[in-house]
Backbone as JSON Lines, residues from 0, in Angstrom:
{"i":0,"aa":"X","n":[56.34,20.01,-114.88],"ca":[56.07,19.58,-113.52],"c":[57.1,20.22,-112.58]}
{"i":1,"aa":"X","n":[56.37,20.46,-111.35],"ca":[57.57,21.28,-110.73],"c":[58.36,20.53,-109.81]}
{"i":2,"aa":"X","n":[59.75,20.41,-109.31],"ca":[60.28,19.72,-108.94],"c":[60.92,20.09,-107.19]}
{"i":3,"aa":"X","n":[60.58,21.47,-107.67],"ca":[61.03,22.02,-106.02],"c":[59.58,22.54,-105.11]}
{"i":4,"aa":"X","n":[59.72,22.91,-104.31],"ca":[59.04,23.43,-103.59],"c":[58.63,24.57,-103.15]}
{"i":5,"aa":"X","n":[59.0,25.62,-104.26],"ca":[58.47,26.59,-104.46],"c":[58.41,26.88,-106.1]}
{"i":6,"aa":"X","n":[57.37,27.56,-106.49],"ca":[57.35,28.07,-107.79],"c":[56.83,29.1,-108.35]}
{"i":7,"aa":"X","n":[56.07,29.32,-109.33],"ca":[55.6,30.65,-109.82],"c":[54.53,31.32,-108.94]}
{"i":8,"aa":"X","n":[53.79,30.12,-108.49],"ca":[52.2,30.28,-108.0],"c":[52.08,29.91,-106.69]}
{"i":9,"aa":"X","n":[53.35,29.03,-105.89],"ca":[52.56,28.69,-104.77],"c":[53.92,28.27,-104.1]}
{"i":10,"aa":"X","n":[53.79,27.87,-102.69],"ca":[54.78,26.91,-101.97],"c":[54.4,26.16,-101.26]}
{"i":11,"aa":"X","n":[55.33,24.38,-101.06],"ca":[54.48,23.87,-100.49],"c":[55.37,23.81,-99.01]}
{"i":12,"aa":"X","n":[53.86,23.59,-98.29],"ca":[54.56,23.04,-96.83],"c":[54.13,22.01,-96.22]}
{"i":13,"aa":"X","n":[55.0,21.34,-95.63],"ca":[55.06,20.2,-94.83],"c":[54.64,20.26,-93.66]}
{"i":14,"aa":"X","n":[53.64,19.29,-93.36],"ca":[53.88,19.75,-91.53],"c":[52.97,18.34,-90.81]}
{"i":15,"aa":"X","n":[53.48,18.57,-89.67],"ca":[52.4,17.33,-88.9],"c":[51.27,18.04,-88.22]}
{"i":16,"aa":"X","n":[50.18,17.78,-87.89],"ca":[49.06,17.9,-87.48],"c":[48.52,16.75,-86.22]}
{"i":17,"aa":"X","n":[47.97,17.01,-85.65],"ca":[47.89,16.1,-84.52],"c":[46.38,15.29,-85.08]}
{"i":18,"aa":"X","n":[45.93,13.93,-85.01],"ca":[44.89,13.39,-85.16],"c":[44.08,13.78,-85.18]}
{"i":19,"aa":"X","n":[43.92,14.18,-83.87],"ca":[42.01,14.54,-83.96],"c":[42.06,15.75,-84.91]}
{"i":20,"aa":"X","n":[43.17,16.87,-85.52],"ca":[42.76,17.88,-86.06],"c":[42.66,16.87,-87.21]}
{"i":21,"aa":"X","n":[43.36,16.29,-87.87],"ca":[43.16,16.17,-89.26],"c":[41.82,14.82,-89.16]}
{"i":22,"aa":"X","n":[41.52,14.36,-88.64],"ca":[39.97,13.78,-88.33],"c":[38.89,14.69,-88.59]}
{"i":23,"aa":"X","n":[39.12,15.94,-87.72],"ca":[38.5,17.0,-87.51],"c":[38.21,17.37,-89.48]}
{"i":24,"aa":"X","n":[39.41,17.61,-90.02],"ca":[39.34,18.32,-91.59],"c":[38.55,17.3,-91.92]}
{"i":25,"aa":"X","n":[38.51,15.8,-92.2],"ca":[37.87,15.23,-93.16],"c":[36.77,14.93,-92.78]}
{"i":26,"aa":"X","n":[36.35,14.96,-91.64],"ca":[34.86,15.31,-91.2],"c":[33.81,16.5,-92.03]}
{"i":27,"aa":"X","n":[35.38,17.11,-91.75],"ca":[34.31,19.24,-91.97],"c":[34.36,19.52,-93.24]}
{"i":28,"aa":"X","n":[35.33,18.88,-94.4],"ca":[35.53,19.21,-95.97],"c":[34.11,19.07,-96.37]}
{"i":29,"aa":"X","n":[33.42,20.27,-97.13],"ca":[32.66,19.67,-98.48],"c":[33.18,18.81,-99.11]}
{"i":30,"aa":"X","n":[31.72,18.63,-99.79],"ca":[31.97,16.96,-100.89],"c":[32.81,17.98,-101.89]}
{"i":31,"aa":"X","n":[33.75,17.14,-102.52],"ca":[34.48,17.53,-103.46],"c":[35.55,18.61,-102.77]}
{"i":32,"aa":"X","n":[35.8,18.77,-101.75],"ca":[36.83,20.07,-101.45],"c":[38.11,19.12,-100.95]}
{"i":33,"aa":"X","n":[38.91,19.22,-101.5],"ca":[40.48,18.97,-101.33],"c":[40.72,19.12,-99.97]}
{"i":34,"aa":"X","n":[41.88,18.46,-99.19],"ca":[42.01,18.89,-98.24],"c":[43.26,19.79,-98.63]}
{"i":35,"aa":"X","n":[43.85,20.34,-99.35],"ca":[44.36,21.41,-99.66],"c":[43.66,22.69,-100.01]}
{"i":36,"aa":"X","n":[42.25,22.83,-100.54],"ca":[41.47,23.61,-100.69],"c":[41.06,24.13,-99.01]}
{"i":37,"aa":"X","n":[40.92,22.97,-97.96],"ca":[40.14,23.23,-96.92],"c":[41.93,24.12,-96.33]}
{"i":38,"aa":"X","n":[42.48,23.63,-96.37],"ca":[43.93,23.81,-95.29],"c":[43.82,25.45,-95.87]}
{"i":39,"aa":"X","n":[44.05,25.89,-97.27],"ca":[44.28,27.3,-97.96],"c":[43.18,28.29,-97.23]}
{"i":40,"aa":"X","n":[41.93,27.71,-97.81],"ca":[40.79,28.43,-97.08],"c":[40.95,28.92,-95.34]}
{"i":41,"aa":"X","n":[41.27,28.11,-94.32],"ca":[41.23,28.32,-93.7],"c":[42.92,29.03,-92.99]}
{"i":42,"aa":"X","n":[43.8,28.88,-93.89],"ca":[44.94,29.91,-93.63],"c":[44.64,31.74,-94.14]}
{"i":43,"aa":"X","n":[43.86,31.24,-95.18],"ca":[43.82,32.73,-95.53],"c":[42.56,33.46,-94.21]}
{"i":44,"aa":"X","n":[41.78,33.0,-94.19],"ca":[40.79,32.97,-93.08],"c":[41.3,33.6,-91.75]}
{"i":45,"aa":"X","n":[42.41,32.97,-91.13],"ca":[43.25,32.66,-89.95],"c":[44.27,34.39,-90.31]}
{"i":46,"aa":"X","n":[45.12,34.59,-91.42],"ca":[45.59,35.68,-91.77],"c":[44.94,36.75,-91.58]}
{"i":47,"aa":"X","n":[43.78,37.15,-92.16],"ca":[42.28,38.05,-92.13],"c":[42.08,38.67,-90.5]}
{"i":48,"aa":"X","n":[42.11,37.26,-90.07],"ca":[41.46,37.64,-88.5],"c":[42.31,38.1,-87.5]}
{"i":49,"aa":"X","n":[43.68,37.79,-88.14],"ca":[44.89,38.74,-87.2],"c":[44.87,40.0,-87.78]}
{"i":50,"aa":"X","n":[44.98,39.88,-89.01],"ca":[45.06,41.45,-89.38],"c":[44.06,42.49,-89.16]}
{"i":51,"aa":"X","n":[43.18,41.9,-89.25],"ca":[41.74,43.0,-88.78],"c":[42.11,43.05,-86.97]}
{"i":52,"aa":"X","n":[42.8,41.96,-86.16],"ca":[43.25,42.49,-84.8],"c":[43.98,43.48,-84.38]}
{"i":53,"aa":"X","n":[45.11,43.37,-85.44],"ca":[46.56,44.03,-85.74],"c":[46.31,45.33,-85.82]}
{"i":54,"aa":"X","n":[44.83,45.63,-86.67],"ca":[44.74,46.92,-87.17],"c":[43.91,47.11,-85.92]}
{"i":55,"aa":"X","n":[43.32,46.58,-85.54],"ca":[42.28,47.47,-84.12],"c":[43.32,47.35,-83.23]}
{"i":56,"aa":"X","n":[44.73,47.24,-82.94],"ca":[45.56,47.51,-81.51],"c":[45.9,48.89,-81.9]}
{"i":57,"aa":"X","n":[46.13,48.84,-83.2],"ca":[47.26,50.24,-83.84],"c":[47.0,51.54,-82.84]}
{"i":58,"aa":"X","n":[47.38,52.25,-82.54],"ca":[46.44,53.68,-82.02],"c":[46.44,54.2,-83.04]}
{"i":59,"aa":"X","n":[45.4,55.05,-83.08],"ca":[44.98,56.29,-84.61],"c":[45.6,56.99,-83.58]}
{"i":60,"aa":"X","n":[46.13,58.16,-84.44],"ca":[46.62,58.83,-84.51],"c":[45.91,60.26,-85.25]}
């Protein structure tokens, strides 16, 4: 069992969220989806959509 907060596979984080968002998650989760499944999904999601921004500012060259 892991005892710290980071480990081989993952890290965790803490954080507050304001009501209506986390209302908002347990509204919008599929049946059976974790709200750690929903939070991951939608960070990696959130990552994706900057980087595909990031890359359309770049100038080609």
């Amino acid at each position: 069992m892991a005892t710290k907060s980071i480990n081989a596979k993952s890290k965790r984080f803490d954080v507050r969220v304001p009501h209506q968002v986390a209302e908002s998650v347990e509204l919008l989760k599929s049946d059976g989806e974790s709200t750690g499944q929903f939070v991951v999904t939608a960070l990696e999601n959130e990552i994706k959509r900057r980087q595909r921004k990031l890359a359309k500012e770049e100038p080609r060259g």
